[in-house]
C-alpha positions as CSV (number, residue, x, y, z in Angstrom):
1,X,0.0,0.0,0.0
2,X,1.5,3.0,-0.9
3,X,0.7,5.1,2.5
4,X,1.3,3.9,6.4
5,X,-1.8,2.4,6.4
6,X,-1.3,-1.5,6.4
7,X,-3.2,-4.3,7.6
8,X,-2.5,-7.9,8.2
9,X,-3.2,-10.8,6.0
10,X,-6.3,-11.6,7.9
11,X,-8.7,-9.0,8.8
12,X,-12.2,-8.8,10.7
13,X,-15.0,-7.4,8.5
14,X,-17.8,-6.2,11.0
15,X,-20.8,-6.3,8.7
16,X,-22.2,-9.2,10.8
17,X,-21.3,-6.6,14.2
18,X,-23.9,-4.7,12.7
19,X,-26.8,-7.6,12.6
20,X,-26.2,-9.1,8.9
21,X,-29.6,-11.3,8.5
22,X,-29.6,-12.3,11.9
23,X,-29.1,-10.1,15.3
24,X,-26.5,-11.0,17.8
25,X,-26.1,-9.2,21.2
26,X,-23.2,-6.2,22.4
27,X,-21.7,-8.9,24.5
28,X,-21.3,-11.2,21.2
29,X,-20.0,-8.5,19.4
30,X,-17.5,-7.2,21.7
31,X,-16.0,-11.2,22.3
32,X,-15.8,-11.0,18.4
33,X,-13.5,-8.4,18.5
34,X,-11.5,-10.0,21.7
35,X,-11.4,-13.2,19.8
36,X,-9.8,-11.5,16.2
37,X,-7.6,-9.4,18.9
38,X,-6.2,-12.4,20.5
39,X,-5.5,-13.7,17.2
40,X,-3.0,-11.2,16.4
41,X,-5.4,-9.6,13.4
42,X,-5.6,-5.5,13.3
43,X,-7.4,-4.9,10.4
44,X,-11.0,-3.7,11.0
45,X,-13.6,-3.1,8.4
46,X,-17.0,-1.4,8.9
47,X,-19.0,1.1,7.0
48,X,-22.6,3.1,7.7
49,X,-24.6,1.0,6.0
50,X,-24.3,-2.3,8.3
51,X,-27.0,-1.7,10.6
52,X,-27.5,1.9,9.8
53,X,-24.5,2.6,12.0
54,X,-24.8,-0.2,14.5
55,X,-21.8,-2.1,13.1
56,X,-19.4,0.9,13.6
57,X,-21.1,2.3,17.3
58,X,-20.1,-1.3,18.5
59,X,-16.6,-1.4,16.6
60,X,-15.4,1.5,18.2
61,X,-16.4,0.3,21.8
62,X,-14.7,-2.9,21.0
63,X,-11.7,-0.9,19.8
64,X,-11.9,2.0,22.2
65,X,-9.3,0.8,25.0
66,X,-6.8,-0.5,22.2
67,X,-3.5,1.1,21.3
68,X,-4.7,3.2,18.7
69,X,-1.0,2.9,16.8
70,X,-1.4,-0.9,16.9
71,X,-4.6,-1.2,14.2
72,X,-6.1,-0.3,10.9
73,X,-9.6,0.6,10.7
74,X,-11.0,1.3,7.8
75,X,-14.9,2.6,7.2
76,X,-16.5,3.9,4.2
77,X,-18.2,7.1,2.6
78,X,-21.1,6.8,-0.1
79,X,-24.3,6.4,1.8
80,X,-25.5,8.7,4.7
81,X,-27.9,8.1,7.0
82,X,-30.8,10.1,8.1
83,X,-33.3,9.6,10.6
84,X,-37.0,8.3,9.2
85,X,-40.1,9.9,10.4
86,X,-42.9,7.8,11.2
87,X,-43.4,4.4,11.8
88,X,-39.9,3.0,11.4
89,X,-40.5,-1.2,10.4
90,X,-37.3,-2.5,10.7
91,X,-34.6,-3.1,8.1
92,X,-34.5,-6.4,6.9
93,X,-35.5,-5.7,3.2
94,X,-31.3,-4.2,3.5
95,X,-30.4,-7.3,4.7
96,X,-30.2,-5.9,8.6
97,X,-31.6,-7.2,11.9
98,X,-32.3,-3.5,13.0
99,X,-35.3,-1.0,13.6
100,X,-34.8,1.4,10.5
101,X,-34.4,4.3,12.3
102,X,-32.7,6.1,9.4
103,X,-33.1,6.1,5.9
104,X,-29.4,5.8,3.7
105,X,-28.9,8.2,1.0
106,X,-26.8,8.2,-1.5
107,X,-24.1,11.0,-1.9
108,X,-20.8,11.1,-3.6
109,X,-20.7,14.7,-3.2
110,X,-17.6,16.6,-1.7
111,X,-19.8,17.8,1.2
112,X,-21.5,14.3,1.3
113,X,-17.9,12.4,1.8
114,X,-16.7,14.9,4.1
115,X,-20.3,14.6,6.2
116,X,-19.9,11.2,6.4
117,X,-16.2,10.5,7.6
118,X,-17.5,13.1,10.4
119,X,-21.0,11.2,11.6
120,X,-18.5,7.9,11.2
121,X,-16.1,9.2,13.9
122,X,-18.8,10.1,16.1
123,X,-20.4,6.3,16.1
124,X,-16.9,5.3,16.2
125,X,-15.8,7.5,19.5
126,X,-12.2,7.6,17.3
127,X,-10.8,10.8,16.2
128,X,-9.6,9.0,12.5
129,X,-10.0,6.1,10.2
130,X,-6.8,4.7,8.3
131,X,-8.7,4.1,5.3
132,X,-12.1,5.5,3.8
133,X,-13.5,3.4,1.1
134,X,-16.0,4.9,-1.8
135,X,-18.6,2.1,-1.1
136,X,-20.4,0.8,-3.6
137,X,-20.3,3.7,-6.4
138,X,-22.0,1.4,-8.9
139,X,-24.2,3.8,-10.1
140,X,-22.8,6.7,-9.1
141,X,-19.3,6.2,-11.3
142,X,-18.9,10.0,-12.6
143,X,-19.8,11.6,-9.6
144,X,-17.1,9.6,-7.6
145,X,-14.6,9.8,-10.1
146,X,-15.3,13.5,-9.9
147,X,-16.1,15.2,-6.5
148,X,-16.3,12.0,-4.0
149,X,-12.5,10.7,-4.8
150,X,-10.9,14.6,-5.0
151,X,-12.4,15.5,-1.7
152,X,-11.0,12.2,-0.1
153,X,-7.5,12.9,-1.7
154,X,-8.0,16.5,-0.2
155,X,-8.4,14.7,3.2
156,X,-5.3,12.2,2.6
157,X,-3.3,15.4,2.5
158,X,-4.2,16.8,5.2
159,X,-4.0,13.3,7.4
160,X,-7.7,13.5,8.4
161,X,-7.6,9.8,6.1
162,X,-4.8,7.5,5.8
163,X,-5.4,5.7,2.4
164,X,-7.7,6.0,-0.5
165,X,-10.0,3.2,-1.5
166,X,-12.7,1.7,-3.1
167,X,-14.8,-1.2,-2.6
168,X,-17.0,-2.8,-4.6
169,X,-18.4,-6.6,-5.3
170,X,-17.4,-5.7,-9.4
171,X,-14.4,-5.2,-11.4
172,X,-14.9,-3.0,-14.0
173,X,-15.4,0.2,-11.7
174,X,-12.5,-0.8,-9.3
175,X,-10.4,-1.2,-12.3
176,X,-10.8,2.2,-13.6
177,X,-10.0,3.8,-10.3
178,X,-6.7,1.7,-10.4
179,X,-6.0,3.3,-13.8
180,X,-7.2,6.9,-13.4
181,X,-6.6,7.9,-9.7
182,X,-4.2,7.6,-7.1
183,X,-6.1,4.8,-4.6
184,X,-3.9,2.9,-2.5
185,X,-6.1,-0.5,-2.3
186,X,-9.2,-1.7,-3.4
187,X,-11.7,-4.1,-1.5
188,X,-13.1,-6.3,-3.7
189,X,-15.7,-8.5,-2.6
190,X,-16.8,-12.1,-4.0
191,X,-14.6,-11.5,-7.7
192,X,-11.9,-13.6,-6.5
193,X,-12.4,-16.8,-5.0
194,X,-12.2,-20.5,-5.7
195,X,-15.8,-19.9,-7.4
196,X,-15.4,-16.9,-9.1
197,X,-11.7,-15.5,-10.5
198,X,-13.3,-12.8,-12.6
199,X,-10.8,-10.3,-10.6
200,X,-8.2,-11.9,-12.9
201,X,-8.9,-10.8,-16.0
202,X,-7.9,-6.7,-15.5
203,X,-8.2,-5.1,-12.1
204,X,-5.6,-7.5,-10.0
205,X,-3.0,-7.0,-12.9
206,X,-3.6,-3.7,-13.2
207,X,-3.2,-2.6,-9.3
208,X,0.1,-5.4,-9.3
209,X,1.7,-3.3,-12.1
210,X,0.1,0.1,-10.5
211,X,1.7,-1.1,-6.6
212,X,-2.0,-0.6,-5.8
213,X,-2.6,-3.3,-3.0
214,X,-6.3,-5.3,-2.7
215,X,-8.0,-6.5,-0.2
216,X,-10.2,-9.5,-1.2
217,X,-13.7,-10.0,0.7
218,X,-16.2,-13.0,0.5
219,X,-13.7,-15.4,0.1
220,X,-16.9,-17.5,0.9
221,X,-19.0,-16.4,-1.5
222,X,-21.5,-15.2,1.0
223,X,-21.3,-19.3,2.7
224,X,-21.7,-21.3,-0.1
225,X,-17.6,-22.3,0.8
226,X,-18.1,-22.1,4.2
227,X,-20.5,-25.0,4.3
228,X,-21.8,-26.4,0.7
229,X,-25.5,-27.9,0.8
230,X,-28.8,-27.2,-0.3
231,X,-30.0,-23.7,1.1
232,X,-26.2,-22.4,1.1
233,X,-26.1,-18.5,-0.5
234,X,-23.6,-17.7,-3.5
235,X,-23.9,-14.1,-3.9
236,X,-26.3,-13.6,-1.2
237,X,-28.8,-15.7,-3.4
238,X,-29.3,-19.4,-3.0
239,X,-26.7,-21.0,-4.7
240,X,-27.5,-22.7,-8.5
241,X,-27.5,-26.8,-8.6
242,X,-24.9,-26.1,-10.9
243,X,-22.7,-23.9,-8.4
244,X,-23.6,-26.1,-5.6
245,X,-21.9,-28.9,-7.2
246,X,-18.7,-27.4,-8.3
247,X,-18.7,-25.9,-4.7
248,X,-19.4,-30.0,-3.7
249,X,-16.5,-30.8,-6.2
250,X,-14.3,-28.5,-4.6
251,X,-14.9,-29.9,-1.4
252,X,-14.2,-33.4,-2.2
253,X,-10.5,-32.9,-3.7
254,X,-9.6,-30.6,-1.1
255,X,-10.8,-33.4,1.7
256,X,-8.5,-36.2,-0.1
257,X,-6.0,-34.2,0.9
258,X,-7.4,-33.6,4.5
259,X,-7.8,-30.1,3.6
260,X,-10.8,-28.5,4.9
261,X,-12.5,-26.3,2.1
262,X,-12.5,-23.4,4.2
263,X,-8.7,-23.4,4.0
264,X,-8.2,-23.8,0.5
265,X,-10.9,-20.5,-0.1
266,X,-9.1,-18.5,2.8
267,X,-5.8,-19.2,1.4
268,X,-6.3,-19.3,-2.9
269,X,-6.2,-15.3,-3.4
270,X,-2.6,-14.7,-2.0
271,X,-1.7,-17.0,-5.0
272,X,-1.8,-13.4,-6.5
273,X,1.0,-10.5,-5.8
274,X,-1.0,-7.6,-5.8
275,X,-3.2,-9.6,-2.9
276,X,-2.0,-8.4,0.5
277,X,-5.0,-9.5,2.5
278,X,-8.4,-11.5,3.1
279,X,-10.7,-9.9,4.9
280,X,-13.8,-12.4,6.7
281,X,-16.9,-11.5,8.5
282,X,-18.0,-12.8,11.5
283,X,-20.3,-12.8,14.0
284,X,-18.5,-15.0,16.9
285,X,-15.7,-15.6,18.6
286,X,-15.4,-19.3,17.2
287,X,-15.5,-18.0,13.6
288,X,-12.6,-15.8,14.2
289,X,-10.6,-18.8,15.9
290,X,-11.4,-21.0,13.1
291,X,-10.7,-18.5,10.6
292,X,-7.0,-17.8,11.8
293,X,-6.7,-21.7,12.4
294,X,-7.6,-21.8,8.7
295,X,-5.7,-19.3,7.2
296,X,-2.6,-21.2,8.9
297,X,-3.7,-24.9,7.5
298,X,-0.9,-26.8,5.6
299,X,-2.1,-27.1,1.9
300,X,0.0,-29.0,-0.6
301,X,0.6,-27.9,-3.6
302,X,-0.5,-31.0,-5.2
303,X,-3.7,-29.6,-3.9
304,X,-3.8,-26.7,-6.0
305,X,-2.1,-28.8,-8.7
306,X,-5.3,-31.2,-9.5
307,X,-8.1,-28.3,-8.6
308,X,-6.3,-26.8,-11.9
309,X,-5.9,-30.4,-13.4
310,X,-9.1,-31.4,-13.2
311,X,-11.0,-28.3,-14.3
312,X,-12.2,-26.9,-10.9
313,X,-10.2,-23.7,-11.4
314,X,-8.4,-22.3,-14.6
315,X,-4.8,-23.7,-15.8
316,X,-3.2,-20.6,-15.6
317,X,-4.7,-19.5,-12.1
318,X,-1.6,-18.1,-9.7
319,X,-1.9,-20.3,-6.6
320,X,-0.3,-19.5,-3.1
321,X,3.3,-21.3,-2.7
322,X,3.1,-21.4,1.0
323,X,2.7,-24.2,2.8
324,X,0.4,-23.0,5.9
325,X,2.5,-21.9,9.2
């Protein structure tokens, strides 16, 4: 990454902090944090959106006594929230176990990045973020490329932000930033797993020869290679019989060579140079331990030598040379 900012090749992605499809309680939230602490990961990811704030008021009391020097916390600018009048429902239809309090609006605008890095802190109780991610400017291209991405740069200089980024569950937009503006990583979600290399085609060479670093999220593809079965989500969709049995597939080779799938997904993007870092959700302690115990699972390389063999992933995929720790 081309500022200070750096984070570790695991980090804790606090969507599910923020009640992801299902609520949890402070106290499970705060022993999610303990538990990614205690395994040595400080990279922390949250944004307004998860919960309409939720995600980031109980990140930054999880954080709050910590060294401030010793971790990255990243957040992200795009949507603001504003408080609903009325009867309030809740927010499911967003994919959030919360009363929906607030409404999100979408602003890319100078004022509207600036606004939201502010309210951020305050949820936070921090005085700064290390990185500020445009979040999901799908539809909002120009206006990032044009006010959203200046203002942040403005902030950069000034050290109010560490690092410049943007994430986003595409390639084409991340791609373009890469080319065009002076990021230093990109988040990209679900575009580079065992299921799904699409990542490969432009933006990962482009940010390698650019020293732009990335971040790759949903290295599960949303579960489906957490746990593959009937129900599981690709996408945040149930998951094709077709995906569902390459995912099966997948699952089977990596078991002959006692390999739990999990692993092999955590693991697979570093096979990549311009991939510093995974970053996993979760929404317990045990899934942070198991994560970390996964990330450090012995994989041979005849492993990654048959899923290529065999047709499970492409021939000329790059596949990690590290043999677990």
């Amino acid at each position: 990454m081309r500022t200070t900012a750096a984070v570790g090749e695991l980090s804790l992605g606090a969507a599910p902090l923020g009640n992801l499809f299902h609520a949890i309680s402070d106290e499970d939230a705060a022993a999610t944090v303990d538990a990614a602490w205690s395994c040595g990961i400080r990279g922390f990811d949250t944004a307004p959106h998860y919960g309409l704030g939720l995600s980031e008021r109980r990140l930054g009391a999880a954080l709050r006594t910590r060294p401030r020097d010793q971790y990255t916390l990243s957040t992200k600018v795009g949507r603001l929230l504003r408080p609903r009048t009325g009867p309030h429902g809740d927010d499911r239809a967003n994919g959030f176990a919360v009363p929906a309090t607030h409404e999100r609006v979408w602003d890319f605008t100078a004022h509207g990045v600036r606004t939201s890095v502010e309210e951020s802190l305050t949820r936070l109780g921090l005085d700064r973020v290390d990185i500020v991610y445009l979040h999901d400017p799908d539809r909002h291209e120009r206006q990032a490329l044009d006010f959203a991405y200046p203002e942040l740069e403005r902030m950069r200089a000034e050290g109010t932000v560490g690092a410049i980024g943007v994430g986003m569950n595409q390639t084409e937009i991340p791609a373009r930033f890469v080319r065009d503006t002076d990021i230093d990583v990109v988040l990209l979600a679900g575009r580079y797993s065992l299921l799904d290399q699409s990542g490969l085609t432009a933006l990962l060479p482009q940010a390698a020869r650019r020293g732009v670093s990335v971040l790759v999220g949903g290295v599960f593809n949303s579960g489906l290679l957490a746990d593959p079965r009937p129900g599981a989500t690709f996408d945040y969709a149930p998951a094709s019989l077709c995906v569902l049995e390459r995912a099966l597939d997948l699952r089977r080779l990596c078991e002959s060579h006692e390999v739990p799938l999990r692993a092999a997904a955590l693991q697979f993007p570093f096979g990549h140079q311009a991939v510093t870092g995974v970053l996993l959700g979760a929404r317990t302690a045990a899934e942070v331990t198991d994560a970390a115990a996964m990330l450090s699972h012995p994989i041979p390389s005849e492993l990654w030598d048959e899923l290529r063999s065999g047709g499970l992933l492409p021939r000329t995929v790059p596949v990690p040379d590290r043999q677990g720790s």
